[in-house]
C-alpha positions in Angstrom: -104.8 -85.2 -120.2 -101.3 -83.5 -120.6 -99.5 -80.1 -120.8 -98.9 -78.8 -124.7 -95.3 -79.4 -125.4 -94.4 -75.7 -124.8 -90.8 -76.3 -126.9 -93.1 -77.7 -130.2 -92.7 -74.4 -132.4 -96.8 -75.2 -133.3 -98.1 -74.6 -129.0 -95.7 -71.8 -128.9 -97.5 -70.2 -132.2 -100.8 -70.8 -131.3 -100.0 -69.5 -127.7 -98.8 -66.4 -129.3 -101.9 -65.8 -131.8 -104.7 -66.7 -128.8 -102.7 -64.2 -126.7 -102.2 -61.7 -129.2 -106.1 -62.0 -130.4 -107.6 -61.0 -126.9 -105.5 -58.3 -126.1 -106.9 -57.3 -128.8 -110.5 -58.4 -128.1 -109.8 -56.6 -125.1 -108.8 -53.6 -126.2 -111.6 -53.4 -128.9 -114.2 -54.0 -126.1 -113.2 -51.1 -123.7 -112.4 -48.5 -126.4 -115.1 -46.0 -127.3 -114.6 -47.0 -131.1 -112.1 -48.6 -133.5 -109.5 -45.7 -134.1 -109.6 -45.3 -130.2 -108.8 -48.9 -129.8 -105.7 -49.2 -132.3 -104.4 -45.7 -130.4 -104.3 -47.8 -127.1 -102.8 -50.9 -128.9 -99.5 -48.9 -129.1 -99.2 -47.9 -125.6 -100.3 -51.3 -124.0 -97.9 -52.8 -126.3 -94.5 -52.4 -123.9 -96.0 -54.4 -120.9 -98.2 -56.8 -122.9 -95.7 -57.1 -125.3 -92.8 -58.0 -122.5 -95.0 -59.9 -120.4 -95.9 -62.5 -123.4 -92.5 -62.6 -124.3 -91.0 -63.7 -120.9 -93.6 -66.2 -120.3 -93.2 -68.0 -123.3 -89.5 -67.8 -122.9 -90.0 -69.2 -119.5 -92.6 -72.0 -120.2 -89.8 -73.0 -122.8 -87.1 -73.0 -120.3 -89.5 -75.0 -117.8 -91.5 -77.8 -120.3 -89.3 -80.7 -119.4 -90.4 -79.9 -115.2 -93.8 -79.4 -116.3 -94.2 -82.6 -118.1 -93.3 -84.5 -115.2 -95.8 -82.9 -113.4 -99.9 -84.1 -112.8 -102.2 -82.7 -115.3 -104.1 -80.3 -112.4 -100.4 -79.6 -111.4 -99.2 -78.8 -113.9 -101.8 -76.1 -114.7 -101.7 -74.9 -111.6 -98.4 -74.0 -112.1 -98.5 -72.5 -115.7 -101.3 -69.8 -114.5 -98.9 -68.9 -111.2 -96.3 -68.1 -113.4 -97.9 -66.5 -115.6 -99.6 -64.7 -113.0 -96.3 -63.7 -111.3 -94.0 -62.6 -114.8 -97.4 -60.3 -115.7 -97.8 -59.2 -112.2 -94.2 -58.6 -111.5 -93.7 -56.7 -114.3 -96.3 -54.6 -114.5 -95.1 -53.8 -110.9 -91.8 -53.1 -112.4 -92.9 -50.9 -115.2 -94.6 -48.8 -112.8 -92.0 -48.7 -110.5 -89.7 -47.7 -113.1 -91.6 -44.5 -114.1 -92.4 -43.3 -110.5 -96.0 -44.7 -109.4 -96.4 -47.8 -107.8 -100.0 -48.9 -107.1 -100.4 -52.1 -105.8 -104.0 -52.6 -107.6 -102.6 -52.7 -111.2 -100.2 -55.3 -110.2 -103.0 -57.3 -109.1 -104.6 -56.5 -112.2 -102.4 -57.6 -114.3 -101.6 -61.2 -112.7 -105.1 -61.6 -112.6 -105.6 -61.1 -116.0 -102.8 -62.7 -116.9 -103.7 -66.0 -114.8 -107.3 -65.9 -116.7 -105.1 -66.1 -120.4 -103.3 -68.8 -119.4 -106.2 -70.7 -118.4 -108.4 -69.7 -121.6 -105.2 -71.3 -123.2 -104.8 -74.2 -121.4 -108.3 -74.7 -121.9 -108.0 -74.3 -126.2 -105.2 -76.6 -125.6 -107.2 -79.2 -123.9 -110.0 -79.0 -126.1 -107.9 -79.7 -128.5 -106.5 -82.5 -127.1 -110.2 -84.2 -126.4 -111.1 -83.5 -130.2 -107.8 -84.9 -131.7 -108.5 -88.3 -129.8 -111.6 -89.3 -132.4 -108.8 -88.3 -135.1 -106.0 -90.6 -133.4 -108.7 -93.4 -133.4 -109.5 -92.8 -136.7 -105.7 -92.6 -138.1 -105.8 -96.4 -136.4 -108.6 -97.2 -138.5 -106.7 -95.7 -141.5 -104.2 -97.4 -140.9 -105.4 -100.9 -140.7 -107.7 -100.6 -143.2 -104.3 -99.7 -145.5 -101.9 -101.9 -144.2 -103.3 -105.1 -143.9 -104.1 -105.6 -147.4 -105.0 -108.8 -148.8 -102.8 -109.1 -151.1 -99.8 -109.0 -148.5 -100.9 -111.3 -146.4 -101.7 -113.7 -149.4 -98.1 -113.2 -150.8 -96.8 -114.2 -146.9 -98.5 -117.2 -146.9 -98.1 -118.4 -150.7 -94.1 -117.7 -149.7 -93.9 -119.4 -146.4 -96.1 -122.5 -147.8 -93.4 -122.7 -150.4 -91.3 -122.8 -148.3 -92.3 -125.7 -145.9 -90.9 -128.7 -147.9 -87.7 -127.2 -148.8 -86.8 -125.1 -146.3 -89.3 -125.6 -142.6 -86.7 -123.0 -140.5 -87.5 -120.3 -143.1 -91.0 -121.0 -143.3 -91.1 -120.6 -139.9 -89.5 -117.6 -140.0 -91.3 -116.2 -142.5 -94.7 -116.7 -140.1 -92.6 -115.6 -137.2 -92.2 -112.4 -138.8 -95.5 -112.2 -140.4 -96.9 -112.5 -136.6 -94.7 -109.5 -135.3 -95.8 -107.6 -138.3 -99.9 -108.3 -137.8 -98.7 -107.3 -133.9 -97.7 -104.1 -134.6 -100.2 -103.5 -136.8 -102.6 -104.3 -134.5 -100.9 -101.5 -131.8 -102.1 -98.4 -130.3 -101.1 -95.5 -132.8 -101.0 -93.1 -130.7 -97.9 -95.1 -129.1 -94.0 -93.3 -130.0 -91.5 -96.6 -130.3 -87.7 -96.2 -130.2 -86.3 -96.2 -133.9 -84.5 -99.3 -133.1 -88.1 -100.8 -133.6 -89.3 -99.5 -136.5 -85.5 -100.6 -138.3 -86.1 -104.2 -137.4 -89.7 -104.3 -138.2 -89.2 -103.1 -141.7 -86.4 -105.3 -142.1 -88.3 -108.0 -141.1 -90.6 -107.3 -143.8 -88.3 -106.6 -146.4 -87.1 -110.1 -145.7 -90.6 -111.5 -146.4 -90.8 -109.6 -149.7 -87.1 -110.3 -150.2 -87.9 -114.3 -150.3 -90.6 -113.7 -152.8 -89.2 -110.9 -155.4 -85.6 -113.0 -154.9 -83.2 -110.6 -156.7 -85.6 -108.0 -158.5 -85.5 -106.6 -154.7 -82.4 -105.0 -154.1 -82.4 -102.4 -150.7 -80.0 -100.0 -149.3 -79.4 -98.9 -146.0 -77.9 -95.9 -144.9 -78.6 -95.0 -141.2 -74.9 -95.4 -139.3 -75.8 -91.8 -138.2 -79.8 -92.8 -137.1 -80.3 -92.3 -133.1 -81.9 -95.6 -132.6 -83.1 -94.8 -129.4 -85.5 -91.6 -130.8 -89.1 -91.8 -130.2 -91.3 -92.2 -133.4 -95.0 -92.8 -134.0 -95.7 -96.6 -134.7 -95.6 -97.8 -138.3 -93.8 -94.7 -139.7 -91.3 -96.4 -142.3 -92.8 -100.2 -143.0 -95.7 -98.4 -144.5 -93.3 -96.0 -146.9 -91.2 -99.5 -147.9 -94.7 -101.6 -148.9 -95.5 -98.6 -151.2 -92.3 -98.5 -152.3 -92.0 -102.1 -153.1 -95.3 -102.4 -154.8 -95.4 -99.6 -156.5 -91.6 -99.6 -157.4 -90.3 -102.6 -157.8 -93.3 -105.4 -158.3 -94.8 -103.5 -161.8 -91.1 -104.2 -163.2 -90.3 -106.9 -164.8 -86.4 -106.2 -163.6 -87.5 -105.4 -160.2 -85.7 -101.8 -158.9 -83.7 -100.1 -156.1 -85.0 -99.1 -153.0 -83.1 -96.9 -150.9 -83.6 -95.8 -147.3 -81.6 -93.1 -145.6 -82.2 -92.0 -142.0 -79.9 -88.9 -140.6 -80.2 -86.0 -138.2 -80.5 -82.7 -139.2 -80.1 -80.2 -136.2 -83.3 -81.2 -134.2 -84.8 -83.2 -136.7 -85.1 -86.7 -137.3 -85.0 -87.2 -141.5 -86.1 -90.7 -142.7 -86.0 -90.6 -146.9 -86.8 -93.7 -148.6 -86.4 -93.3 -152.5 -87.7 -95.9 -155.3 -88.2 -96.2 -159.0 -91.2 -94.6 -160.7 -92.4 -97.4 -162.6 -93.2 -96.6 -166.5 -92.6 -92.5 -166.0 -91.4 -89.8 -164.0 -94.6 -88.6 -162.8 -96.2 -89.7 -159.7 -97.0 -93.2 -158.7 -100.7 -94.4 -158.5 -103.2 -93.2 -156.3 -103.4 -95.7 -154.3 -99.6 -94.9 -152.5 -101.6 -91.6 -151.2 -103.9 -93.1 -148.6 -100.8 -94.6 -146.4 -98.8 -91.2 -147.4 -102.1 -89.7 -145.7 -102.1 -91.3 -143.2 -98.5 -90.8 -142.0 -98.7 -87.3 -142.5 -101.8 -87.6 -140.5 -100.3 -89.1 -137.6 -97.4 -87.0 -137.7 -99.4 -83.9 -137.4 -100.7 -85.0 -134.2 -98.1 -86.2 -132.7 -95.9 -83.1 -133.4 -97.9 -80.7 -134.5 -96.2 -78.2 -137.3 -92.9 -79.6 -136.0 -93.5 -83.0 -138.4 -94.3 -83.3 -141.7 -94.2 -85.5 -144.7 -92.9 -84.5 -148.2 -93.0 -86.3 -151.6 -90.8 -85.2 -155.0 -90.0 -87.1 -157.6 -86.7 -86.7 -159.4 -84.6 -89.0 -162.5 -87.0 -91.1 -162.6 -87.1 -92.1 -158.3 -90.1 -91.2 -156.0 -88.8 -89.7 -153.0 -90.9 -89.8 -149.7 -89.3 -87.5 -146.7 -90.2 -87.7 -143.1 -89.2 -85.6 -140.8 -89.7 -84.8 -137.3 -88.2 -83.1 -134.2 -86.0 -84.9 -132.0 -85.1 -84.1 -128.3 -81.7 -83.1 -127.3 -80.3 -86.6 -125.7 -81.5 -88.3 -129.0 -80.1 -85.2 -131.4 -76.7 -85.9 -129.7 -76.6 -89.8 -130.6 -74.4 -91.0 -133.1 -75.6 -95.2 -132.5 -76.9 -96.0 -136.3 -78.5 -99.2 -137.3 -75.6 -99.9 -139.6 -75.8 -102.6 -142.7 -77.7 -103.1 -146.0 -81.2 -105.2 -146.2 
């Protein structure tokens, strides 16, 4: 088990609502009756209020020391300072208006040491129940990318190849074996960008030697930080879809584009191709590995990731983003060329 990410905008909300929902709770439970307990949310708002405040300003300022800490560590020392921000100022706001009773400082940590723990313990609940749904995004995503059709296109190309060209039918396998590799991966796994570039290169070389000139790519990713963390299979998926549902239907083949940039904190991968025969939506069938990026995303980054699809002139655009840290926000390395 591990600490929520207390920088991901989706802990710090949830933190927020659990907190704000049993002071209420609270409040609701040792009031006489429901006006009585909406009178008392006014005045308990100052130090509740404050206290909340600090700590999540503080777990923010601390995450990247409490992420190299032990899980039992770690919550240890969430719940002390939590314990010492509610106690402490609890003791200040008394102090401040002349009493200074050492039993409602001790109140307060106290109770503020038992919400962090309720929290941490939502928190890892939630961690235990999203492990079925990471071993079921796997599943999803097997069961989507290793189509039959693919694989029978790989080998149909390399055994083409054999006679006329052995090195490139080698290669061809070669790269069909690092794609079935990664498929085969944990998906739970984050892989530098670097990875996920060459990988869907590789495939687009495959296709590439198959499609011959009704293929035609474009890279733009000089500003990608190629050493940024990503989920596993994140942009191959979006180029098959793209490719058989954008370029293979036409007779002329089509344009697939890929652009990969930084936008503040955020990592932006767009990859755009032609809708074939309209300007509506492409067939169904794009939507389970669209699902099941967006899936994975979720997970991994909570409301911080996302996936968005438009379509516009004719293209189907596919947008992924999600948040970066600051030593990969600041690179400038791209991945440079065209496919």
């Amino acid at each position: 088990m591990t600490l929520p990410d207390f920088r991901n905008l989706g802990v710090m909300l949830r933190t927020l609502v659990i907190a704000e929902a049993a002071n209420l709770v609270a409040l609701v439970a040792h009031a006489p009756d429901m006006f009585e307990a909406l009178t008392r949310v006014g005045s308990a708002a100052l130090p509740f209020e404050s206290s909340l405040l600090m700590v999540v300003l503080l777990l923010f300022v601390l995450a990247p020391w409490l992420s190299g800490l032990q899980y039992r560590q770690g919550v240890g020392a969430v719940v002390a300072i939590v314990a010492f921000v509610s106690g402490g100022l609890d003791l200040g706001l008394r102090a401040w208006a002349g009493v200074v009773p050492m039993a409602g400082a001790a109140k307060a940590a106290a109770l503020g040491a038992l919400l962090a723990a309720l929290i941490l313990g939502y928190f890892n609940w939630r961690q235990r129940v999203l492990s079925p749904a990471l071993a079921n995004a796997r599943l999803m995503a097997l069961q989507s990318r290793i189509r039959p059709h693919f694989l029978f296109n790989c080998l149909n190309t390399a055994v083409s190849l054999v006679r006329q060209d052995p090195r490139l039918a080698e290669q061809v396998l070669l790269d069909m074996a690092d794609l079935f590799r990664v498929l085969l991966a944990d998906s739970r796994a984050l892989v530098p960008l670097a990875d996920e570039v060459r990988l869907a290169k590789s495939y687009l070389e495959i296709e590439q030697l198959r499609l011959g000139g009704r293929l035609r790519v474009q890279w733009d990713c000089e500003a990608a930080p190629l050493g940024a963390q990503v989920p596993i299979l994140v942009l191959q998926p979006l180029l098959e879809n793209a490719v058989r549902y954008g370029v293979e239907p036409s007779a002329d083949g089509g344009d697939v584009s890929v652009a990969i940039n930084v936008h503040g904190r955020q990592l932006v991968i767009e990859v755009c191709n032609p809708v074939a025969g309209s300007d509506g939506p492409p067939p169904t069938g794009n939507r389970i590995a669209l699902a099941n990026i967006a899936e994975r995303l979720a997970l991994h980054f909570d409301a911080e990731g996302g996936l968005r699809t438009s379509s516009r002139g004719g293209q189907f655009v596919v947008k992924v983003s999600m948040p970066l840290s600051d030593a990969d926000a600041r690179q400038k390395t791209g991945a440079g060329g065209a496919g």
